[in-house]
C-alpha positions in Angstrom: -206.9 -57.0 39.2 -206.0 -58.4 42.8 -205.4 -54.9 45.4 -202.6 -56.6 47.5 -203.0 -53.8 50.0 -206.9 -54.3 50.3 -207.2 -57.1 50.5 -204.4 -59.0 52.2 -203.2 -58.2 55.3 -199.9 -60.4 56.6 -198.3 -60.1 60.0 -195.1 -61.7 60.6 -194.3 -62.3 64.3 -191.5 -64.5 66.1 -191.3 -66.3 62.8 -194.9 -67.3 62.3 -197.3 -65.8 59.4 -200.9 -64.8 59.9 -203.4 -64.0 56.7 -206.5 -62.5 57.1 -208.6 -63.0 54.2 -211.7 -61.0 55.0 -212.7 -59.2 52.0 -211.8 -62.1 49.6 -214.6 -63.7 47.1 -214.3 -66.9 48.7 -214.2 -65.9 52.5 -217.9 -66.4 53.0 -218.1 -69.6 51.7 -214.9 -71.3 53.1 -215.7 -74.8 51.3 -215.4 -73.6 48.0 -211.7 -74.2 48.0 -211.2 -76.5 50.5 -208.7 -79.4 48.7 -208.2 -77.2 46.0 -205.5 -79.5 44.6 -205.2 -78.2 41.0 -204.0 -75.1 42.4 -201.7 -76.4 44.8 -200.4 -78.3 41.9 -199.7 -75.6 40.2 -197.8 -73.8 43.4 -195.6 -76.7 43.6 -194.8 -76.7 39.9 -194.2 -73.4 39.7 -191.5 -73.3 42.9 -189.5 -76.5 41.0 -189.3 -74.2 38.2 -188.3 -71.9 40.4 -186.2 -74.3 42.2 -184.2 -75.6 39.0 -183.7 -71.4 37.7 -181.9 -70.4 40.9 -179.6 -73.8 40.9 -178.7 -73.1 36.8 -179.3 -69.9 35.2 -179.6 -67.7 38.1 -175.6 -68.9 39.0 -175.0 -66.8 35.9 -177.1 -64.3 35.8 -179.0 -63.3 38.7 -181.8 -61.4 37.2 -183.2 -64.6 35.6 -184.9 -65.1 38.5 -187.1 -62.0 38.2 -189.6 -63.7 36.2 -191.2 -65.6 38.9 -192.1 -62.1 40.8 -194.4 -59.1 40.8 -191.3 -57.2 40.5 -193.5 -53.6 40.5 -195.3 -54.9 43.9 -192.9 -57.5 45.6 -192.1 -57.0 49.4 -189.2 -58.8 50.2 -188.2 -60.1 54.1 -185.2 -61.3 53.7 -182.5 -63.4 56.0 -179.3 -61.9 54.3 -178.5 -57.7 53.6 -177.1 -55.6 51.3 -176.5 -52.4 50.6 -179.4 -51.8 48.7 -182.1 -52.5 51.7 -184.8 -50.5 53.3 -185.1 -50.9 57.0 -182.3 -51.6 59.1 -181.2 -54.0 55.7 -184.5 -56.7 56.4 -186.8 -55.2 53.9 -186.4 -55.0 50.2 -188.9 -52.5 48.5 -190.0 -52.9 45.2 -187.5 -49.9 44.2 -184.6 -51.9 45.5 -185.7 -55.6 44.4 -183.6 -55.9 40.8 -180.5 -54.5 42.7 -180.4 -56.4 45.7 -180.4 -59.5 43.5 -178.0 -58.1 41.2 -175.6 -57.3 44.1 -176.4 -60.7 46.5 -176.8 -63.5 43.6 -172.8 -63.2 42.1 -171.8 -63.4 46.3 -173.4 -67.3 46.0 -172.8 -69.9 43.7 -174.2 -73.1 44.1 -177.2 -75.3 43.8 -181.2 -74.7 45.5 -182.8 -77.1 46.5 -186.3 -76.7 47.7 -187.2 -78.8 51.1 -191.2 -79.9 52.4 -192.8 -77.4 49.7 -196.2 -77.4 51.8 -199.1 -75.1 49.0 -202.2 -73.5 49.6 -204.3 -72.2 46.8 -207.5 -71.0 45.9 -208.5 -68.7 42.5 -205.8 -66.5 42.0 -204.1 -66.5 45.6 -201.6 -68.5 46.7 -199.3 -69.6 49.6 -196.1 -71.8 49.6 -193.8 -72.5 52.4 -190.6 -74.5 52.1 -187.0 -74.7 53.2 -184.0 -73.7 51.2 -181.3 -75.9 51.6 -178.4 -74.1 49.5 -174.9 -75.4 48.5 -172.1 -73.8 47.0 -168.7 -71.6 46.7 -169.1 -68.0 47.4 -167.2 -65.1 45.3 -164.2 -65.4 47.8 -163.7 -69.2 47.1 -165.2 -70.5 50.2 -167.7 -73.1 50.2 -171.1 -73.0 52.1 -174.0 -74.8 53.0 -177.3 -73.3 54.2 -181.1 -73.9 55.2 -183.5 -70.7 54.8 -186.9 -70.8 55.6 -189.3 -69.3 53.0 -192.9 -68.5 52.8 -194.1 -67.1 49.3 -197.5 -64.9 48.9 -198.4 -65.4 45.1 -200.9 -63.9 42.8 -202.3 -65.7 39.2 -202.0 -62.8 36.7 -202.8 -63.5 33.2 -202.8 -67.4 33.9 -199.3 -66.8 35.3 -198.3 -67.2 39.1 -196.5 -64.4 40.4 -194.5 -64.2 43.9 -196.1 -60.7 45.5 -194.6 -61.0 49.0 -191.5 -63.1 50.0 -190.2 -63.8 53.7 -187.0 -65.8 54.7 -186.0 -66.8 57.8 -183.2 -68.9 59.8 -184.1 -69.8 63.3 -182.1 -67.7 65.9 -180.2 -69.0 68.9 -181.5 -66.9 71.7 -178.8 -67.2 74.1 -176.5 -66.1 71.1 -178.4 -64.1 69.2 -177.3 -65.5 66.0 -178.9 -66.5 62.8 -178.6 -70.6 63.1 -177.9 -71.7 58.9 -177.0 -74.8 59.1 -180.2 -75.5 61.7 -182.7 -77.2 58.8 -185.9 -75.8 61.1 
């Protein structure tokens, strides 16, 4: 099995991603996945699935969603807090995943749709980026409209893509200092 910790190393910094791939079985031959379009195929395939759970089931019950993660090794980054946060209310541990869903997804009710999905994928490793755009009523009645920039880490266990790290973003208006939503990059 994959060691996330090992073998991955990923540095977020003024909203941009580095990965270091160093000990990875296909670092020292970097054509050998070149163009891997089957497995970028797959990426994308799995986020519509993704994409169609969060605008239907998850609007019911937001713990449908869990099957698309590593819920026992998930790191979460996310845009929005709650209660149930680690770090200042930016990072969701594995500990506090489940319940951070269960207390965000009744807040927003609405439909996902998934922007420029852009997938990168070789063996079991993969990496999607893509912007939420997110419609809806929230649980006071008022409607809202949002773009959220997200960059998924995923892992092929069992044939099965998982989502192992998650990041979401909004672009921030410096002279503000607030989270720009409605800004679509």
């Amino acid at each position: 099995m994959f060691e996330y910790k090992s073998k991955i190393s990923i540095c977020a910094a003024l909203g941009g991603i580095a990965v270091i791939w160093s000990s990875a079985p296909w670092a020292a031959d970097e054509s050998a996945c070149k163009g891997s379009s089957a497995a970028e195929a797959e990426l994308v395939a799995f986020e519509r699935r993704f994409e169609h759970t969060l605008s239907n089931e998850f609007n019911k019950d937001p713990m449908t969603a869990m099957k698309y993660y590593d819920t026992q090794r998930i790191r979460l980054f996310d845009a929005v807090t709650s209660h149930t946060d680690d770090h200042g209310g930016l990072e969701v541990s594995p500990q506090k995943f489940q319940p951070h869903f269960k207390e965000l997804g009744p807040q927003f009710v609405g439909k996902m749709e998934f922007l420029d999905i852009r997938a990168s994928g070789c063996g079991n490793i993969g990496f999607v980026s893509l912007i939420q755009h997110y419609t809806g009523t929230t649980d006071k009645g008022e409607p809202f409209e949002m773009y959220v920039r997200e960059t998924d880490g995923l892992e092929k266990v069992g044939g099965q893509w998982k989502i192992v790290h998650q990041h979401w973003s909004v672009p921030v208006d410096m002279t503000t200092q607030k989270g720009q939503f409605k800004s679509r990059y």
